[in-house]
FINUDO-430099 format. One line per field, with one value per residue (C-alpha): x, z, y; residue number from 1. Coordinates in Angstrom, 2 decimals, decimal comma, m for minus. Example, Ala and Ser with C-alpha at 12.3 -4.5 7.8 and 13.67 -1.06 7.14 Angstrom:
% FINUDO-430099
u <- 12,30;13,67 .
w <- 7,80;7,14 .
v <- m4,50;m1,06 .
num <- 1;2 .
END
This chain:
% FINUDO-430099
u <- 0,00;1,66;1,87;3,71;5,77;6,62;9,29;9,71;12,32;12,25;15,69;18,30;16,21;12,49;11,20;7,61;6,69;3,21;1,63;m0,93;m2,50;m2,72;m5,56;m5,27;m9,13;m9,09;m10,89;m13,89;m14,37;m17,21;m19,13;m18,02;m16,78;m19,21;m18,95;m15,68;m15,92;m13,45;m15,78;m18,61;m21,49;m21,13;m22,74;m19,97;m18,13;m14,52;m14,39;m11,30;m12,36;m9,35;m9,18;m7,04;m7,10;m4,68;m3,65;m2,00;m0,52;m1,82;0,94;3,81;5,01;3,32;1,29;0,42;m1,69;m2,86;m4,10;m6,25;m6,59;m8,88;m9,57;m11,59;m10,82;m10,70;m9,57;m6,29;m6,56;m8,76;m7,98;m7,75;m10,90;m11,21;m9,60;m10,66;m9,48;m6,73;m7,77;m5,63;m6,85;m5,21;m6,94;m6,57;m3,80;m2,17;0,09;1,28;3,38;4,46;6,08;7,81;9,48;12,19;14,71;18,62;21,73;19,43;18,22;14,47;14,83;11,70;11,93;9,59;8,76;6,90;5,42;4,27;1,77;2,17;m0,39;1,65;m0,33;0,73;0,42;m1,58;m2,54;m3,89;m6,07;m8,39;m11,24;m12,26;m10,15;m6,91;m4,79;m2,11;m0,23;0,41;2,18;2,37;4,91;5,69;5,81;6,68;6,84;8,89;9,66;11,85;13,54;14,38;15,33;15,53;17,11;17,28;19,94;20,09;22,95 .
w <- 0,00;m0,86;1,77;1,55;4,42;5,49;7,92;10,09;12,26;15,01;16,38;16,76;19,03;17,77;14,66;14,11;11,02;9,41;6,86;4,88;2,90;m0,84;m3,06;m6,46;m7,98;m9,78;m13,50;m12,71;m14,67;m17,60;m15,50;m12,83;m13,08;m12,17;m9,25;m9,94;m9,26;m6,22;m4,29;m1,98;m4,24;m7,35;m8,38;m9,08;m6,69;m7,03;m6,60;m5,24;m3,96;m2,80;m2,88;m0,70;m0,02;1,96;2,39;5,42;7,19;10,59;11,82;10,18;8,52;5,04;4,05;0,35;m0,29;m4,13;m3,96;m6,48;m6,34;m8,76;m8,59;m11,67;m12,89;m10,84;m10,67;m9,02;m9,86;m11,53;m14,58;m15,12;m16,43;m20,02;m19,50;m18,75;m15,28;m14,53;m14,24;m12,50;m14,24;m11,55;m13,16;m11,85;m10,25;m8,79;m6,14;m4,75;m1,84;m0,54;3,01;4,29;7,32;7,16;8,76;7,05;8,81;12,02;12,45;11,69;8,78;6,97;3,53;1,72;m2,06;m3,69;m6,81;m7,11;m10,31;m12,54;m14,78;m16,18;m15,38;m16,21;m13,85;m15,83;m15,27;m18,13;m19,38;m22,18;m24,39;m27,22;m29,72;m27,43;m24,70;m22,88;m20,62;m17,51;m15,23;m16,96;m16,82;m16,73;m13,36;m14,46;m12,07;m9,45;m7,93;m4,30;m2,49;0,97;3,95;8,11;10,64;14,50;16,34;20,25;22,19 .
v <- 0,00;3,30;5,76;9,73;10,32;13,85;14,55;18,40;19,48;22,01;22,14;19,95;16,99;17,88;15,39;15,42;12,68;12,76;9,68;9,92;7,02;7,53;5,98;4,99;3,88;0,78;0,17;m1,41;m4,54;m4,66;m7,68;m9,72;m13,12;m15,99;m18,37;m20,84;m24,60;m24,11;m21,74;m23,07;m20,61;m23,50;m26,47;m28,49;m30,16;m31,71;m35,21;m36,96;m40,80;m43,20;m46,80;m48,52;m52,58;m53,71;m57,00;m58,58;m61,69;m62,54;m64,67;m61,93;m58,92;m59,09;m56,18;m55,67;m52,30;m51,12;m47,51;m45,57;m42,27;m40,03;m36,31;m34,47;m31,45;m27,97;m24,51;m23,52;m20,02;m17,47;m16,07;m12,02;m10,41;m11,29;m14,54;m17,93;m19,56;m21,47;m25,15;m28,66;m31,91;m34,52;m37,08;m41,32;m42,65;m45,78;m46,37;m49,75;m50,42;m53,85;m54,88;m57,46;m59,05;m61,59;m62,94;m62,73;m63,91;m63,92;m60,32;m59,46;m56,80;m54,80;m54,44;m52,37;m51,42;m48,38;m48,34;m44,63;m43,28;m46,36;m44,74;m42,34;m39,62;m36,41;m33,04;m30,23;m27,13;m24,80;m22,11;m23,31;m21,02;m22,59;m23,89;m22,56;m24,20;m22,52;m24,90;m23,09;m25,94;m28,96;m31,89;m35,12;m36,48;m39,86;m43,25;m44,16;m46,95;m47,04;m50,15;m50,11;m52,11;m51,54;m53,57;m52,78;m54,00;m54,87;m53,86 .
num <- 1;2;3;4;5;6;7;8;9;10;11;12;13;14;15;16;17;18;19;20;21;22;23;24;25;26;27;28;29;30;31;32;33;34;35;36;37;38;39;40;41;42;43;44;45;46;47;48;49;50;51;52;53;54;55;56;57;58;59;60;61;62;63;64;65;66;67;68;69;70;71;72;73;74;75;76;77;78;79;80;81;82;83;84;85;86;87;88;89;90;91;92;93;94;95;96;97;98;99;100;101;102;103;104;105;106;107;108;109;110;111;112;113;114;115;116;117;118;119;120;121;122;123;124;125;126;127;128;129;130;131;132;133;134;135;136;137;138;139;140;141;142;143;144;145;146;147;148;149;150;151;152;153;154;155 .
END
């Protein structure tokens, strides 16, 4: 916010400051923009279900769990006046992570494996009117996959 500052002296030890605000009017816009599908005022709501199923071993550590994940479309941001708003399509996912527990030169170690988006799925984030698609934020995310392994040790 822009303020003017003016500064008066009296002597050598007197300073008296005074601030006063400044106001600049802003263009009004030609209509406002209509309720976006991120506010509460819309009729469409953002869907993001998950899926987990997880499978375990009741006598040991074995846990197998497959996760889907789906979100539709929504809007991250709105778009200046004139333009159309800035939307995420998340789209379906799938995650899998597996767990085990064995024993190897007589210690207990965990050893677990991730799976992470083995759809492919891309991140995007755009504008779109009509024929035209600007991509805002849009990569390639691509899969992963992680190993790892834990022991504890007693001393």
């Amino acid at each position: 916010m822009p303020f003017s500052v003016a500064a008066t002296s009296n002597g050598p030890s007197a300073v008296a400051a005074t601030a006063q605000r400044i106001v600049t009017p802003r263009p009004r816009s030609p209509k406002p923009k209509p309720p976006c599908p991120v506010s509460r005022r819309c009729l469409h709501r953002t869907a993001m279900p998950t899926f987990q199923l997880g499978f375990e071993h009741p006598d040991r550590l074995l846990q197998q769990t497959p996760m889907l994940t789906y979100a539709s479309k929504r809007v991250t941001s709105r778009g200046p006046v004139g333009q159309p708003d800035i939307v995420e399509n998340p789209g379906l996912r799938l995650d899998l992570v597996l767990r085990e527990g064995v024993t190897f030169f007589g210690r207990e170690v965990d050893l677990k494996f991730e799976a992470r988006n083995l759809t492919g799925r891309k991140r995007e984030e755009f504008q779109q009117s009509a024929a035209n698609r600007v991509e805002i934020n849009t990569y390639d995310v691509g899969r992963s996959f992680s190993f790892s392994f834990s022991a504890s040790a007693k001393f």
